[in-house]
N, C-alpha and C positions, 0 to 999 in steps of 0.2 A: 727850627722852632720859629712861629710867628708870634710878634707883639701888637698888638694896638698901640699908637703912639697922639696924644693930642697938640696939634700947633697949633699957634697963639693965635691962631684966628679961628678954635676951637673946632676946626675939623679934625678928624681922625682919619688916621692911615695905619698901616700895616706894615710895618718892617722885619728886614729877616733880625735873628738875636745880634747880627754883626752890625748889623746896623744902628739899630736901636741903642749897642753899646755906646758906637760914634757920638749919636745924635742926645746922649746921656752927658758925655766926655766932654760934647760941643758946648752944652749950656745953651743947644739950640732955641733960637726965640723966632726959627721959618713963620710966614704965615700961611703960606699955600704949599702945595706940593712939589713947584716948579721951584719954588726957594729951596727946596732942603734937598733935593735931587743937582741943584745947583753946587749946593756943598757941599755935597759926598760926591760930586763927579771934580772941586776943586782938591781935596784930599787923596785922590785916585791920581794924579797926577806924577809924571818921574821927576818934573824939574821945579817939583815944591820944595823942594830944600837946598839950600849952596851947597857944595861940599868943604866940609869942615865944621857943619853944626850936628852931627851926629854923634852917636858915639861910635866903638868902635865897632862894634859888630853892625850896627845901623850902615855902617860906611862900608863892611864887606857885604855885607846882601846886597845894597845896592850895583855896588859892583859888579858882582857875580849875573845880577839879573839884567842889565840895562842893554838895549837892544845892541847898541851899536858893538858892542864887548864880543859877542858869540859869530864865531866862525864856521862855516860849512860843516869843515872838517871834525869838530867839537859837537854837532848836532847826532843824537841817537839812529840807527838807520831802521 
């Protein structure tokens, strides 16, 4: 699903519903496009968080998914 979304320097964009949700959650005040693409590529990040401020599941997904973690032998053939 697409949204219409307006930034504070009253352009409008189109976000998918994931995003939109973010930029909801953000209290975003972007003004251009290049700002809000700036902070949903900072949010996309593996090494936004320390570890030990998650909780616990937070802390086994990362886990689980983080590059260096997966081995050959561990990948699907």
């Amino acid at each position: 699903m697409l949204i219409d979304v307006r930034l504070a320097s009253g352009i409008d964009v189109t976000l998918c519903g994931s995003h939109e949700l973010m930029f909801r959650r953000a209290g975003s005040c972007a003004a251009s496009a290049k700002e809000l693409k700036a902070t949903f590529a900072d949010r996309r990040s593996f090494d936004r968080r320390a570890r030990g401020e998650g909780d616990e599941l937070a802390e086994r997904l990362a886990a689980a998914f983080t590059p260096e973690r997966r081995s050959v032998d561990r990948r699907a053939n």
